[in-house]
C-alpha positions in Angstrom: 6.8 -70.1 -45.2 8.8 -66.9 -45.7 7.0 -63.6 -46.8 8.7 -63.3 -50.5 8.2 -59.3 -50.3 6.0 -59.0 -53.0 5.3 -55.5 -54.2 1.3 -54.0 -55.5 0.9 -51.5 -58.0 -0.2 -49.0 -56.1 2.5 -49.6 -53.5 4.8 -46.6 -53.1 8.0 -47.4 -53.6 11.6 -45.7 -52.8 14.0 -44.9 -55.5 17.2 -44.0 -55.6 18.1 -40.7 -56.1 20.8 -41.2 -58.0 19.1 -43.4 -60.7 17.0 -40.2 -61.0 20.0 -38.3 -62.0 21.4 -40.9 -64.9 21.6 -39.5 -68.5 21.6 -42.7 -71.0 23.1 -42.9 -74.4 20.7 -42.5 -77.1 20.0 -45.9 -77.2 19.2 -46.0 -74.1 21.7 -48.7 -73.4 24.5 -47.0 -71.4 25.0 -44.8 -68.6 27.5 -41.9 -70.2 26.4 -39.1 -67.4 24.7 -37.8 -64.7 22.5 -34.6 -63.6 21.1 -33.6 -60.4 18.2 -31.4 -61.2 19.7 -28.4 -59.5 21.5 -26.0 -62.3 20.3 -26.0 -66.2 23.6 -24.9 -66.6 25.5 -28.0 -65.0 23.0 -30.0 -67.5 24.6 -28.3 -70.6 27.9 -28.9 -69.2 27.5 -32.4 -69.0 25.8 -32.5 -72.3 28.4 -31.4 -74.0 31.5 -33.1 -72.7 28.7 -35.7 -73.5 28.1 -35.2 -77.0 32.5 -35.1 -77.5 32.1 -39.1 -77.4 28.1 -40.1 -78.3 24.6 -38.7 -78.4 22.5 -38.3 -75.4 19.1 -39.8 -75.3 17.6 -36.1 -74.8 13.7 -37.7 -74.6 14.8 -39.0 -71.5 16.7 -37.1 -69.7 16.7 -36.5 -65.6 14.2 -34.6 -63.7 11.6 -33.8 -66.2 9.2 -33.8 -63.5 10.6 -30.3 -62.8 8.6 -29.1 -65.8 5.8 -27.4 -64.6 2.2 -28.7 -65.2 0.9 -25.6 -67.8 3.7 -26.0 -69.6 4.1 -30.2 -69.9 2.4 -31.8 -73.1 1.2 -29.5 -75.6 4.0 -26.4 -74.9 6.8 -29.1 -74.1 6.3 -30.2 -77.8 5.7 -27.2 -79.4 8.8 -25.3 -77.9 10.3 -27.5 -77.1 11.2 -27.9 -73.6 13.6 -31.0 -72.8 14.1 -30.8 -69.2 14.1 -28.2 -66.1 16.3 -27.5 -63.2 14.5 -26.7 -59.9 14.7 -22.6 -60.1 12.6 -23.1 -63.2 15.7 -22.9 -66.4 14.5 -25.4 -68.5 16.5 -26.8 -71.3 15.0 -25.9 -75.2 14.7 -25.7 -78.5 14.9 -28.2 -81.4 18.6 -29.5 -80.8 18.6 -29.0 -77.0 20.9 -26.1 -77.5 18.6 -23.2 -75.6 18.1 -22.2 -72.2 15.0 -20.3 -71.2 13.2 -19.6 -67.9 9.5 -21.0 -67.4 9.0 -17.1 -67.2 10.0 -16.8 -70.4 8.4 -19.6 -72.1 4.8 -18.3 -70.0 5.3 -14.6 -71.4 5.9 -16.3 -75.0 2.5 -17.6 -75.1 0.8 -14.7 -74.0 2.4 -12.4 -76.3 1.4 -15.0 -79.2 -1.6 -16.3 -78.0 -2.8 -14.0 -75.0 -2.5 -17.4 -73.1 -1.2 -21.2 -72.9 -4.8 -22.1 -72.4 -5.9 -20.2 -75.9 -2.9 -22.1 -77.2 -3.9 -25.3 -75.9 -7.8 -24.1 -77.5 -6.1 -23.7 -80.3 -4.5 -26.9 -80.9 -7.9 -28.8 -79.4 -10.3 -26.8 -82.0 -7.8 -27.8 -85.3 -7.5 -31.1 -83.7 -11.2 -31.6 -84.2 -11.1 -30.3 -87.6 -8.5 -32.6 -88.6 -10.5 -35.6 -87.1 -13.4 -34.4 -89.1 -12.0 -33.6 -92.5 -10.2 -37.0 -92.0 -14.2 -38.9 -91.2 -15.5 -37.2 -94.2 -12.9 -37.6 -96.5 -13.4 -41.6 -95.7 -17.2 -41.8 -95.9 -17.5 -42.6 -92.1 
């Protein structure tokens, strides 16, 4: 009997570059453009003779893996940071409309809350209040 080629879940697996590099529709039903992780600027290029014709699906687009790890989660929503090319311009703001370095977004947080880690305190220590008021308030 022939080996069907079954794939495990821990299995690493090879994908194709350029299905990294697609940018869907906001729907995420079509393909409308592509960006290779190299040059923010390139990104907003494509964006906008994007956005001529449709919406981007900007929760998805390519190479977010080239946010770095401080400022993923917590500072990616609270900026917010959409995406990053590989020399650390990252795409921002509330309509995907900025352009700021990780540099820049670091030096933000410092000057604001000395660092991302108070920050991320921050938002950890009201989180608990919230959870609490929430308990009490329902007689749990």
């Amino acid at each position: 009997m022939a080996e069907i080629g079954r794939r495990f879940s821990l299995d690493k697996i090879q994908v194709d570059p350029s299905l990294k590099n697609k940018i869907l529709s906001a729907d995420g039903d079509e393909h409308i453009g592509d960006w290779n992780g190299e040059c923010i600027d390139e990104l907003v290029k494509e964006i906008d003779r994007i956005e001529e014709r449709t919406d981007p699906n900007y929760s998805s687009l390519p190479h977010r893996e080239n946010i770095p790890e401080d400022l993923r989660n917590q500072v990616e929503k609270d900026f917010p940071i959409w995406t990053c090319d590989k020399n650390g311009r990252c795409l921002t703001g509330d309509a995907g409309d900025g352009v700021h370095t990780t540099d820049e977004i670091r030096e933000f947080y410092k000057e604001k809350y000395g660092t991302i880690e108070n920050f991320k305190e921050k938002l950890r220590i009201e989180r608990e209040k919230f959870v609490k008021e929430i308990k009490e308030g329902s007689g749990n």
